[in-house]
N, C-alpha and C positions, 0 to 999 in steps of 0.2 A: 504494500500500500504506500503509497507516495506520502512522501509528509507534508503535513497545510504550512509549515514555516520554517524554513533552514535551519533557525535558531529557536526551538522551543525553550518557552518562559515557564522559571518555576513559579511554585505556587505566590513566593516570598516576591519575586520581581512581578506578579501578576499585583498585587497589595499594593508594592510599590509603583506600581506603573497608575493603578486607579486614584493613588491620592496623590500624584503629581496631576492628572487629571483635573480633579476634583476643587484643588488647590488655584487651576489655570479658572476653571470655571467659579470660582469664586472670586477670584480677581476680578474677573470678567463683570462678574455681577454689582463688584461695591463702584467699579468704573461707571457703571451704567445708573446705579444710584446716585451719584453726585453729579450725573449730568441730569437726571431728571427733578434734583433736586432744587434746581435753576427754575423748574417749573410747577413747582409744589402747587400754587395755588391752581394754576390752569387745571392740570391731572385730577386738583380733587373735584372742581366741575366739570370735567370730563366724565369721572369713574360713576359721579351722584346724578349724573344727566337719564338715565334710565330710573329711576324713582320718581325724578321732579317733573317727568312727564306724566306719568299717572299721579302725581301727587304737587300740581303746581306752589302750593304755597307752601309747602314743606321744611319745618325748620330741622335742624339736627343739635340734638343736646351733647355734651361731654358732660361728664361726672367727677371730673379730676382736673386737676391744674395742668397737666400734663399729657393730657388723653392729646388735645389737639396736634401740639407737636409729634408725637410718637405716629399719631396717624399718618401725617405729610410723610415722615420718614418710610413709614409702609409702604405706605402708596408708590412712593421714589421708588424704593426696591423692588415692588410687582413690576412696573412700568420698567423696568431695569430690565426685568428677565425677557419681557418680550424684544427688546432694543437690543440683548445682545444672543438672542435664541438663536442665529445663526452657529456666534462660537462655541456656545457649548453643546449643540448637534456636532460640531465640527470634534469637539471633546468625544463624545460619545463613539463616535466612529473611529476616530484614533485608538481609541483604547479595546472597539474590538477585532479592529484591523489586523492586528500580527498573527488572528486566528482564522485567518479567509487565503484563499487561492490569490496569486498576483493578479490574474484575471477580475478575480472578487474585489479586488478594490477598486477597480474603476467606476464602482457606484455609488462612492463616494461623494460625485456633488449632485447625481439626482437626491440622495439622499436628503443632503442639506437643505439644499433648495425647496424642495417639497417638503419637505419638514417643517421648515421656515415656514412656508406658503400655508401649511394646512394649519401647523400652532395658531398662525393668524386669524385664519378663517373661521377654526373654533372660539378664540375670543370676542372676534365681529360677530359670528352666530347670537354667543351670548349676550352681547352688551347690545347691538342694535334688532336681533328678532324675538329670542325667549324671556329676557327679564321687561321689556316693555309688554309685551303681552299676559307675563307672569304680575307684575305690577300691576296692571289695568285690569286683571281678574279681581286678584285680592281684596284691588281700590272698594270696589261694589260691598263686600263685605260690613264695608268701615260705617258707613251711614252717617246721617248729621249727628248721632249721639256719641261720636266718640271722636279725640282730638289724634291725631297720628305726631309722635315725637320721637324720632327712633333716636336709639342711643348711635355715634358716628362708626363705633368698632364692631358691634353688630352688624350693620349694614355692610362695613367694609369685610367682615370675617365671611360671612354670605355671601358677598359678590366676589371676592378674591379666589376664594377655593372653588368655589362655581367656576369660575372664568379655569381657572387653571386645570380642573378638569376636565373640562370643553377640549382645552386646549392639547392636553392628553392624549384625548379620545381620539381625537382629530386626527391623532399619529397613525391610525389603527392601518388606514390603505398604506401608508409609505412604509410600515417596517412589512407588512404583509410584500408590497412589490418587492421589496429586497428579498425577503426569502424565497420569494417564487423564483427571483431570476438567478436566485443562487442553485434552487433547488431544492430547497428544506421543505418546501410546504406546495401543496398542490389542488386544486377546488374542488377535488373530490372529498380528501383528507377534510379541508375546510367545511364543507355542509356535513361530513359526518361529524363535525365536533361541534355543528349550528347549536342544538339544543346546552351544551355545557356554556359555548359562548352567552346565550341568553341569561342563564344563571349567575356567569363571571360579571357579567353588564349590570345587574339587579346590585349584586355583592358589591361592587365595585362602587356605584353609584351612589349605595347606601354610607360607606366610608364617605365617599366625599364630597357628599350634601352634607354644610353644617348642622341642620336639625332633621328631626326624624319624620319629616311632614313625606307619606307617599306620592304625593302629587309631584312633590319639587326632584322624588330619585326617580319617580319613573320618566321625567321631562328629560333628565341623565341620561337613562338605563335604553329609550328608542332611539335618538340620533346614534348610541353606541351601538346598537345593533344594526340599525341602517348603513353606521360605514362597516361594519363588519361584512356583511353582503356587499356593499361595494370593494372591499374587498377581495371577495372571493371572485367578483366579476374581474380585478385586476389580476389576480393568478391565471385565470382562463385566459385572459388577453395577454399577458407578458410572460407568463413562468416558462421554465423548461427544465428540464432534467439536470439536475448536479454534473458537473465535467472537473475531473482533475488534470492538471499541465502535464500535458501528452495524450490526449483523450482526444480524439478526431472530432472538429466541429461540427454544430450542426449546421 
């Protein structure tokens, strides 16, 4: 059997290898928090612009002398990860590269790229189609008899792991096409494990909805499974059988 890498890593330089990673993509992140921190106010009308649409006059409370600041700083750093989600997709892929065929790395920057593309699109999903529609559900609830005051770290604990989940999920067709054109996985394989994937999507969802409300994991738990099938439509269009270097093209 051919070996996947001239020089295999032991376990100890595999550790090593992930927290020099880890390290870059931290860098990365507190980078991207102090440039967004130039815009603290803008971002937090930004991030509260899908509430104050279903909730025009909306004020937001703090409870601490300190809550406000510690927010902006949050905010900086979510806003951080999308601005530099490129490099640390680019991290991600470094660090499982030494374990792929030379062939296998030249997917490299579809990967990024679509990565990038899809992270985005799951956080535009959520911020401009299901939390205004999830708001203007709600709003109906509230009636003239009751005043709406949220506290600002609630809202933002709810919208940040919401978003970042989206954003997750979103991944689901880009690592599925890398496997497919590696080889690993195939859309026959994929609809026979459809019914677990539906399970993993509920489970999944339920972790990363902050409260336990069903409405808001299963609004999660359907777009997960919808790119999951498109998923499996991109294995059928791109995959092909695993080849090892010396293995006649197809």
């Amino acid at each position: 059997m051919a070996a996947i890498s001239p020089d295999r890593m032991t376990f100890l330089e595999h550790l090593d290898e992930l927290r020099v990673r880890l390290m870059h993509s931290l860098g990365a992140l507190v980078v991207g928090t102090i440039i967004c921190w130039g815009f603290h106010e803008r971002i937090f009308h930004f991030l509260t612009q899908p509430l104050r649409n279903a909730y025009p006059a909306v004020k937001f409370i703090t409870t601490g002398p300190t809550e406000a600041f510690m927010m902006y700083v949050k905010m900086s750093f979510f806003v951080g990860i999308f601005i530099v989600a490129p490099y640390i997709l680019y991290q991600v892929w470094a660090f499982i590269a030494p374990g792929l065929y030379a062939h296998e790395k030249a997917y490299a920057v579809p990967f990024i790229v679509a990565g990038t593309l899809f992270f985005l699109l799951g956080g535009g999903f959520g911020h401009y189609i299901l939390f205004p529609t999830t708001f203007k559900f709600l709003y109906e609830f509230a009636g003239d008899d009751m005043q709406f005051l949220p506290k600002v770290d609630e809202y933002f604990s709810f919208y940040s792991w919401f978003l970042l989940g989206l954003g997750l999920v979103f991944q689901i067709p880009v690592v599925i096409f890398v496997l497919a054109r590696i080889g690993l996985v195939t859309p026959g394989f994929l609809m026979r494990q459809f019914k677990f994937a539906v399970l993993v999507a509920f489970i999944l969802s339920a972790i990363i909805t902050p409260s336990a409300d069903v409405v808001n994991q299963t609004m999660l738990a359907l777009p997960m499974i919808g790119l999951y099938l498109l998923g499996v439509f991109v294995a059928w269009m791109f995959g092909r059988a695993r080849r090892k270097p010396g293995d006649p093209t197809s």
